[in-house]
C-alpha positions in Angstrom: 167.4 150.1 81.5 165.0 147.1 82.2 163.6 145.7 78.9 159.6 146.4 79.1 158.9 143.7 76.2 158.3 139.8 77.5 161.2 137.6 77.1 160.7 134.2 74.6 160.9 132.2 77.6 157.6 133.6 78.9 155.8 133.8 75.8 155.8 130.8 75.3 155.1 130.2 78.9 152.0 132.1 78.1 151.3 130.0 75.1 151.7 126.8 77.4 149.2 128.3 79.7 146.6 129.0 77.1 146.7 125.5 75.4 146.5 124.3 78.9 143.7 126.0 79.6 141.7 125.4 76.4 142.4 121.7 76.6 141.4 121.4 80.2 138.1 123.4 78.8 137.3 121.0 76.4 138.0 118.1 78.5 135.1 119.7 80.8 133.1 120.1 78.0 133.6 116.5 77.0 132.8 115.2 80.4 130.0 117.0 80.7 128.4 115.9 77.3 129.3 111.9 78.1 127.3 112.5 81.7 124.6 114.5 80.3 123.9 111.4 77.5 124.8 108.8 80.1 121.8 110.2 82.3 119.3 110.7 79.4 119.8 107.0 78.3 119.1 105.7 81.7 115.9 108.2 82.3 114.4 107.2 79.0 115.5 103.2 79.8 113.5 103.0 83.1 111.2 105.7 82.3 110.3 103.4 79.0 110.8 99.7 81.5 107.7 100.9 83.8 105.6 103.0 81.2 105.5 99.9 79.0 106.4 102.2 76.2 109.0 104.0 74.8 108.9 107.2 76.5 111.4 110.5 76.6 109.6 112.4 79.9 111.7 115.5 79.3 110.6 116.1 75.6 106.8 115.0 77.4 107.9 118.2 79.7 109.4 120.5 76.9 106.0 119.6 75.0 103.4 120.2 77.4 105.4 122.9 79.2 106.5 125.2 76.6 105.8 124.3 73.4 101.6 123.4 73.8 101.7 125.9 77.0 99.8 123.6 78.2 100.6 124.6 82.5 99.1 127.6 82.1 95.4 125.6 82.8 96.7 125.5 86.2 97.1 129.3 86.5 99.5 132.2 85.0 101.5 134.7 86.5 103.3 138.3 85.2 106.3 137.9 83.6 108.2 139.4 87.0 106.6 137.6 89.6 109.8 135.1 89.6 112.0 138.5 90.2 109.3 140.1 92.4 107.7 137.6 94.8 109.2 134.2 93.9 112.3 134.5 95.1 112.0 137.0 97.7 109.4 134.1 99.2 112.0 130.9 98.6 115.5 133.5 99.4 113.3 135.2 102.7 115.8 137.5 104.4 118.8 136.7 102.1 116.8 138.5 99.0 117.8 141.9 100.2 121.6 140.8 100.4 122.0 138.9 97.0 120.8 142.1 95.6 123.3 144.0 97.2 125.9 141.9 96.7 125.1 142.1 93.0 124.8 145.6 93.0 127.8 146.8 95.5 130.3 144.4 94.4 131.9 145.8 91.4 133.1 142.3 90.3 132.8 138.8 91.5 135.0 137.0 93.3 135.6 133.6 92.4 133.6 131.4 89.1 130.6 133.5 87.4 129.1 130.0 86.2 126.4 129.8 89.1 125.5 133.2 88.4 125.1 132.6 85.0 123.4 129.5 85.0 120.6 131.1 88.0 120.1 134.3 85.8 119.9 132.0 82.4 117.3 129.9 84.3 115.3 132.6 86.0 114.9 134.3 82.3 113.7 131.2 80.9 111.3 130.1 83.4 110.1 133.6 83.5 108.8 132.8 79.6 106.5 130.4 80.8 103.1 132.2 82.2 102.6 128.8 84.5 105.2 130.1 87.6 105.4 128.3 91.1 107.8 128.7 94.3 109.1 125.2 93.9 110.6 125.8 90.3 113.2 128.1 91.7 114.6 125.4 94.6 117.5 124.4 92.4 119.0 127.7 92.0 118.8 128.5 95.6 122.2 126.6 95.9 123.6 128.7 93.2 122.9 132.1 94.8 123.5 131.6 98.1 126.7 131.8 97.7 127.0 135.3 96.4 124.8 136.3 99.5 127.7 134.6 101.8 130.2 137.2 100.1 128.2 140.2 100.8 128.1 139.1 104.2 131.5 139.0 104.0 132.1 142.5 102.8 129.9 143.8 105.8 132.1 141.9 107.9 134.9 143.7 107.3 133.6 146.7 106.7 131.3 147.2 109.9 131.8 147.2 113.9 132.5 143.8 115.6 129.2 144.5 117.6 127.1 145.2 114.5 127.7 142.4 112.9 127.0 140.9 115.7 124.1 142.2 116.0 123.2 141.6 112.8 123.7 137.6 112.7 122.0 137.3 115.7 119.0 139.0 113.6 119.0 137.0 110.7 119.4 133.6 113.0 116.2 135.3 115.5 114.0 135.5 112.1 115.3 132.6 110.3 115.5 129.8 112.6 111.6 130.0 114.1 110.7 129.9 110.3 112.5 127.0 109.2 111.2 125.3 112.5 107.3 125.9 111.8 107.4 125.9 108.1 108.8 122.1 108.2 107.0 120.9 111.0 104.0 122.9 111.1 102.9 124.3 108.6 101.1 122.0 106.1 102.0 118.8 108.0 98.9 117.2 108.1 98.8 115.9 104.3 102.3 114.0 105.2 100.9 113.1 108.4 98.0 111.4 107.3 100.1 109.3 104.5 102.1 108.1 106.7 99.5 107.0 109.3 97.8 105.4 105.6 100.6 103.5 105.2 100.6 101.7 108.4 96.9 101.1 108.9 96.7 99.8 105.2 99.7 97.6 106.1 97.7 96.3 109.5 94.5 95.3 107.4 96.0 94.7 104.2 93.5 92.2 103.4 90.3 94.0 105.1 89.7 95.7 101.9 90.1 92.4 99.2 87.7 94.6 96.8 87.0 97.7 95.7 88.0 101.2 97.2 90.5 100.9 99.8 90.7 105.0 100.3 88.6 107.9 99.1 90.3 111.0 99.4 87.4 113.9 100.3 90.2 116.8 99.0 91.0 119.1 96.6 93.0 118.3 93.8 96.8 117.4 94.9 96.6 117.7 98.6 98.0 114.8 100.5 101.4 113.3 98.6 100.1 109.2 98.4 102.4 108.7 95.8 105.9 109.0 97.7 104.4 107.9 100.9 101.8 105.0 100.9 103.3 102.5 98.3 100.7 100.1 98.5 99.0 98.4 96.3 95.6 100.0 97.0 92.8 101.2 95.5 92.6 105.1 95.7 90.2 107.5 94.7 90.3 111.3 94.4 88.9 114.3 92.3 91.2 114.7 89.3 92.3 118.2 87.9 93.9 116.9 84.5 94.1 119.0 81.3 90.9 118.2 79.6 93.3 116.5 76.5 95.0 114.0 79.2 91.5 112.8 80.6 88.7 113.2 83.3 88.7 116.7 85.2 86.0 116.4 88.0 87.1 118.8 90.5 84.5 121.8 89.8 81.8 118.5 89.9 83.0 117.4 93.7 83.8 121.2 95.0 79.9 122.0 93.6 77.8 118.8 94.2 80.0 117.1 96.4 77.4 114.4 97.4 76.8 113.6 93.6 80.6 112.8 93.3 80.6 110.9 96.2 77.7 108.9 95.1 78.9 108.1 91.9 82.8 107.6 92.6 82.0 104.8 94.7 79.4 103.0 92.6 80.3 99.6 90.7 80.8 101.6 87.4 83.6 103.8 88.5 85.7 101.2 90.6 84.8 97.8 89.2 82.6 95.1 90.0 82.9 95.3 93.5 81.9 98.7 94.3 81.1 98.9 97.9 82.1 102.0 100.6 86.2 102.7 100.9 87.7 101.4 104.0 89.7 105.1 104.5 88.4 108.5 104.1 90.7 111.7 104.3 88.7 115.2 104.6 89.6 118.4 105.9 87.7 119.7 108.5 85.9 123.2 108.4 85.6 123.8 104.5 82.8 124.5 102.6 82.1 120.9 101.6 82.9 120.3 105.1 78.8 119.9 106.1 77.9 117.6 102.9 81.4 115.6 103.9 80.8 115.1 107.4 76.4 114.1 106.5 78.0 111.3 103.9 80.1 110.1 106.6 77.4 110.1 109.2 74.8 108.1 107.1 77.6 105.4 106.2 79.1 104.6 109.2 82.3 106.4 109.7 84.2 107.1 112.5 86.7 109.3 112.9 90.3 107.9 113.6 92.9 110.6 113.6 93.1 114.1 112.8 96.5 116.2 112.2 96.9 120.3 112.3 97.4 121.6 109.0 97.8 125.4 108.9 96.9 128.7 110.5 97.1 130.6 107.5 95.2 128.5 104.3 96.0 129.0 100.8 93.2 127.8 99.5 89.4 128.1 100.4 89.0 124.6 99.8 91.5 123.7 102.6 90.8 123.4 106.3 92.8 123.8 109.5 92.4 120.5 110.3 92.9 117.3 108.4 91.4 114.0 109.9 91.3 110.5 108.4 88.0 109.0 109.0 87.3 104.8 109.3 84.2 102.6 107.9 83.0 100.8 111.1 82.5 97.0 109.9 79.0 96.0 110.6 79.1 93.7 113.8 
């Protein structure tokens, strides 16, 4: 008769195994907790270096964020539309399969942890009324993962040619998308930075004073920031939270002349004052006609236009974004 009990040799194999394990755990743990401070330190050292000040920009984002609410100014959303439209927009076609993959597959295989950490995040994020596509792009790595094992299952489970099929599909849809929505759709604002950056470069010293670009847009529509880094003046309507300053975006999208006029007077840009070198306007808006007179009475040409977008997602956007020049007087 074969004994059914474990032998003391591999109990206290099994008790080897489990220190193992708990000290490989906390070495993880530890590991973790020395990066996670290393990285804060830094972030608050250069974060403080170029504000001038001391500065901690994630308990700024905590604050604002969560605790003030103060995002929601720039729109809320249901507490669902993370589960029900954000990430069927940022997943596309895999949405259908993570769901089944989380509902067929009985148990995981391999680590939970990205799982875990995606739902955790999803759930918190969902608290906050303020919701966006872009706030879900780091979990995307996360759950993909769990889509490639449902694919798996079919895989094994269907007809050679089905699959086949299948892929061929998913690669028909998924590839022309990828295609226009990063090189189509929405260029122009990139396009037009770009093209900033090297004209501004060319006549660096044409503009020694005053504006050296007036942008004609809505709030937050061409990314100057990451692209021009120049040291040039730049003007543009301003949606700010009334507590961190100036909000004059209902002023230019109402009586856009008026804005013009006074965003370009000695008062608002210094001593100098004087018409901006650079404008950027879309083309085709409803500001469009009091844009394009402004431009007509002062001089400007236009130099270059870009395509933005067959379908716009704003009223305030055009199909067409062109960057217009000040003609020097000859």
């Amino acid at each position: 008769e074969v004994e059914a009990t474990p032998s003391v040799k591999q109990q206290q194999q099994q008790r080897n195994n489990n220190t193992t394990s708990v000290t490989v755990s906390v070495e993880g743990l530890v590991t973790l907790c020395s990066i996670g401070v290393c990285a804060i330190v830094f972030s608050v050292a250069i974060d403080s270096l170029f504000y001038g000040r001391f500065e901690v920009v994630q308990w700024n984002f905590l604050r604002f964020n969560v605790l003030t609410d103060g995002a929601s100014y720039f729109g809320v959303h249901p507490w669902h539309w993370y589960l029900t439209q954000g990430l069927f927009v940022v997943l596309g076609l895999w949405y259908p399969f993570l769901v089944c993959s989380l509902i067929v597959s009985k148990r995981v295989n391999g680590p939970n942890w990205p799982l875990v950490v995606a739902a955790v995040y999803v759930i918190a994020f969902s608290c906050l009324k303020h919701k966006e596509f872009r706030f879900l792009f780091p979990i995307v790595y996360l759950l993909l993962p769990y889509v490639g094992q449902f694919l798996s299952k079919l895989h094994e489970n269907m007809k050679q040619t089905k699959y086949s099929a299948l892929v061929w599909m998913l690669l028909f849809v998924n590839v022309p998308v990828i295609v226009y929505m990063n090189r189509v759709h929405q260029s122009a604002p990139e396009q037009i930075t770009q093209t900033l950056r090297r004209e501004l470069a060319d006549n660096y010293n044409a503009s020694s004073c005053g504006i050296d670009v007036l942008f004609l847009t809505d709030c937050h529509s061409t990314p100057f920031y990451s692209h021009i880094h120049r040291n040039v003046t730049m003007v543009f309507p301003t949606c700010s939270p009334p507590e961190f300053g100036k909000n004059d975006r209902n002023v230019f999208l109402t009586h856009t002349l008026e804005w013009i006029n006074e965003a370009t007077t000695a008062d608002a840009v210094g001593e100098c004052g004087g018409l901006p070198l650079y404008c950027v306007a879309f083309e085709g808006t409803r500001i469009s006609r009091d844009v394009n007179l402004w431009l007509q009475q002062h001089s400007y040409e236009k130099s270059i236009c870009f395509f933005h977008a067959h379908v716009l997602s704003s009223e305030n956007d055009g199909h067409t974004m062109c960057l217009f020049k000040r003609q020097q007087p000859t």
